[in-house]
C-alpha positions in Angstrom: -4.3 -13.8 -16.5 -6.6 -13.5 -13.7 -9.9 -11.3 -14.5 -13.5 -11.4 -14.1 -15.7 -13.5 -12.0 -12.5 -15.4 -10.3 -12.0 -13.1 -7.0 -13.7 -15.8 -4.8 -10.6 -15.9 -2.7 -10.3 -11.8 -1.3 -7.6 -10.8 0.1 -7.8 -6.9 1.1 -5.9 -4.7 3.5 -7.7 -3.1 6.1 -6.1 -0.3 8.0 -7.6 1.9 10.9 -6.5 5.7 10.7 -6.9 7.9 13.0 -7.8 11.5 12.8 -8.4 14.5 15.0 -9.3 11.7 17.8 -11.6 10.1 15.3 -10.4 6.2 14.2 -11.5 5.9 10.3 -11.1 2.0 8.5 -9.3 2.3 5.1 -10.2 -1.3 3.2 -8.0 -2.1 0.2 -7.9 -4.4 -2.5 -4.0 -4.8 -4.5 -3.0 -6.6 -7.8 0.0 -6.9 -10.0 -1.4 -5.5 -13.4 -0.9 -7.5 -16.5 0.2 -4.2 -18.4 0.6 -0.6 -16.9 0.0 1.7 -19.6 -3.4 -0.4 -20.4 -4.4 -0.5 -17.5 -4.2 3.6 -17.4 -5.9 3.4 -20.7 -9.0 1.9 -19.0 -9.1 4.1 -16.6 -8.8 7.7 -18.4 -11.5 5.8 -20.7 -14.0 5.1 -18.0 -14.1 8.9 -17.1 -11.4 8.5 -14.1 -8.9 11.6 -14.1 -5.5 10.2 -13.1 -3.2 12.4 -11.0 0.5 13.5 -12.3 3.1 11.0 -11.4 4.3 11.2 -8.1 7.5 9.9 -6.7 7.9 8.0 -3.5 10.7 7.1 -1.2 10.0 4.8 1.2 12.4 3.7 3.6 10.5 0.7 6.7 12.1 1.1 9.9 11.8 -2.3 13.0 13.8 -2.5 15.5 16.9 -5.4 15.1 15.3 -7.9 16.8 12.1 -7.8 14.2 13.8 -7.7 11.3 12.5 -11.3 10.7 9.4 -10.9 11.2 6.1 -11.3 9.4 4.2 -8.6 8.4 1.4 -9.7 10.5 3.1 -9.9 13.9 0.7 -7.4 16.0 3.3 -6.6 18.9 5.3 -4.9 16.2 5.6 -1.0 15.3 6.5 -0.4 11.7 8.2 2.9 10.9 8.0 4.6 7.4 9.7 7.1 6.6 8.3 8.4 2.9 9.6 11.7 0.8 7.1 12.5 -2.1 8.8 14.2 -4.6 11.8 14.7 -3.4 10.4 17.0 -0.7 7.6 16.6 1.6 8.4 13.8 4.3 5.4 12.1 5.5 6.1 9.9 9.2 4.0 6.6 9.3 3.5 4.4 12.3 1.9 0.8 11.6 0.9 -1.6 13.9 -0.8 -5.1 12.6 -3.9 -5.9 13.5 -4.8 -9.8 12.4 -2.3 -9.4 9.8 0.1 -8.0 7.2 -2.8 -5.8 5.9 -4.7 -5.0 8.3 -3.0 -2.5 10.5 -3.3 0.6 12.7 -2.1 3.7 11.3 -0.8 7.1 12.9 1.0 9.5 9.7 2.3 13.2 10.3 4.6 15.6 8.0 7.6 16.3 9.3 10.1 19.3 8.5 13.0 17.5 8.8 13.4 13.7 7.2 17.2 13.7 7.8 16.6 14.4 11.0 13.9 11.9 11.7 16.3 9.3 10.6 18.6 10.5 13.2 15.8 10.3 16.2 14.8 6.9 15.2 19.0 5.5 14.4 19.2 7.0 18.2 16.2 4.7 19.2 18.1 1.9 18.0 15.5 1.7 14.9 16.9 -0.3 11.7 16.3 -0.5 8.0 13.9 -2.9 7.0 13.3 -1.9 3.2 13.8 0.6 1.0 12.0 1.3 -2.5 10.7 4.3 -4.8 7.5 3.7 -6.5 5.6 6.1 -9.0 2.0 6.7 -7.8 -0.7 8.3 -9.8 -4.3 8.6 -7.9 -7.5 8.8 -9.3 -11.5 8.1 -8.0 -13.9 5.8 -9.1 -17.4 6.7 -8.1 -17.6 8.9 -5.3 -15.9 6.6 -2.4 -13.4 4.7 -4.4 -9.6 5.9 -4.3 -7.7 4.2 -6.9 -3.7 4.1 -7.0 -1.7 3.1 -10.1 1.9 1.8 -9.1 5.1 1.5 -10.9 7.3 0.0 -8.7 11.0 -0.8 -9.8 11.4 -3.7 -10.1 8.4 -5.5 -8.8 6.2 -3.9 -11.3 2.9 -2.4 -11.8 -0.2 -2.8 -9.7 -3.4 -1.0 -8.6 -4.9 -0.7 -5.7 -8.6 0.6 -4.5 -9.2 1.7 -1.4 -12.4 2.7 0.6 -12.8 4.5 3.7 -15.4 2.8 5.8 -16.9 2.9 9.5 -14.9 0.7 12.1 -17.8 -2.2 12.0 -17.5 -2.4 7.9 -18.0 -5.6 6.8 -14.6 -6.5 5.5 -14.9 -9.0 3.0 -18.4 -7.2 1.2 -16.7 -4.1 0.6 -13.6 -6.5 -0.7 -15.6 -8.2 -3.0 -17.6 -4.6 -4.1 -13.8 -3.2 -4.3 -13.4 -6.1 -7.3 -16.4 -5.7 -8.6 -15.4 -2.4 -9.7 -11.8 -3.7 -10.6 -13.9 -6.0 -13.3 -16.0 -3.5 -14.2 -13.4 -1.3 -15.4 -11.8 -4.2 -16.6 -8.7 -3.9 -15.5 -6.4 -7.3 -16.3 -4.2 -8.4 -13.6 -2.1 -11.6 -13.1 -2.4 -12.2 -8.7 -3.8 -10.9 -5.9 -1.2 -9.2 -3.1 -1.6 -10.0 0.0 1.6 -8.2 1.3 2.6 -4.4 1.0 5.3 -3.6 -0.9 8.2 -3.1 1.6 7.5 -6.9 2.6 7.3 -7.7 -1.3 10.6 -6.1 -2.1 12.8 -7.8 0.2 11.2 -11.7 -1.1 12.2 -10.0 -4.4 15.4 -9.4 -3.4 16.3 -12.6 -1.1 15.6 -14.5 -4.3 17.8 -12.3 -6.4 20.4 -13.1 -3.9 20.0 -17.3 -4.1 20.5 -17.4 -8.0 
């Protein structure tokens, strides 16, 4: 059990969003959660309204000749494809930065999502994962976004995000990012340092070896 006063090692994720024109740096901080439904607990008693559980489908697209590649290969486009609640379809382009977390982001709703699959099984795009997760969203302060996971079967985790300007310093708002983790003191068992499409398929690579 990993908690207070041991995050000396941060690893975050650090996206860059864009929009209207504008480019906006979303740093993140993930953990696998000792227990969920405490974890929750925590939260609701520190003041934090949680969101209504939300369901997530999301299907990773690469194209075949990436399919083996790591997360933080920066000459690759990553294509999500996510449906929230059985009905709005979100479109997600990622490109890595300096690494599996740190990536450029481009996200649109589309009308369609059978049809998007379509356009991108035309562009010769393949399925790199595929999971559902339950998300519920809260705040902490007024600049911290905080995202409680359920993901079958991996688990639970948290994350807490903060959008900051492009010349952020990284690793301080990491370490303020799990100094409000303690505070709340949320118990959690590792640090993630890869999202959960990449996470999934180690889970199920080793399911396959036994």
């Amino acid at each position: 059990m990993i908690r207070k006063g041991v995050a000396k090692v941060l690893y975050g994720k650090i996206r860059v969003k864009h929009k209207g024109g504008e480019s906006v740096r979303e740093i993140e901080i993930k953990v696998r959660l000792t227990n969920l439904d405490e974890a929750k607990q925590k939260l609701m008693a520190a003041g934090i309204a949680i969101s209504q559980p939300k369901k997530q489908h999301d299907v990773v697209y690469c194209l075949p000749e990436n399919l083996q590649s790591e997360g933080g290969d920066t000459s690759v486009n990553w294509l999500r494809v996510r449906t929230e609640n059985d009905s709005t379809v979100y479109f997600t382009l990622k490109r890595s930065v300096s690494g599996s977390l740190d990536s450029i982001e481009h996200e649109t709703i589309v009308e369609k999502g059978d049809e998007l699959v379509k356009i991108l099984d035309y562009m010769g795009y393949v399925m790199f994962s595929d999971l559902t997760k339950i998300r519920q969203t809260g705040h902490y302060g007024e600049s911290i976004e905080v995202c409680v996971d359920e993901v079958p079967p991996l688990g639970g985790f948290i994350e807490l995000e903060k959008l900051c300007p492009d010349d952020a310093d990284g690793t301080a708002v990491e370490t303020e990012l799990f100094a409000a983790l303690d505070a709340l003191g949320i118990e959690y068992t590792e640090r993630m340092i890869k999202g959960y499409d990449e996470l999934m398929n180690d889970y199920l690579a080793k399911s396959e070896e036994k």
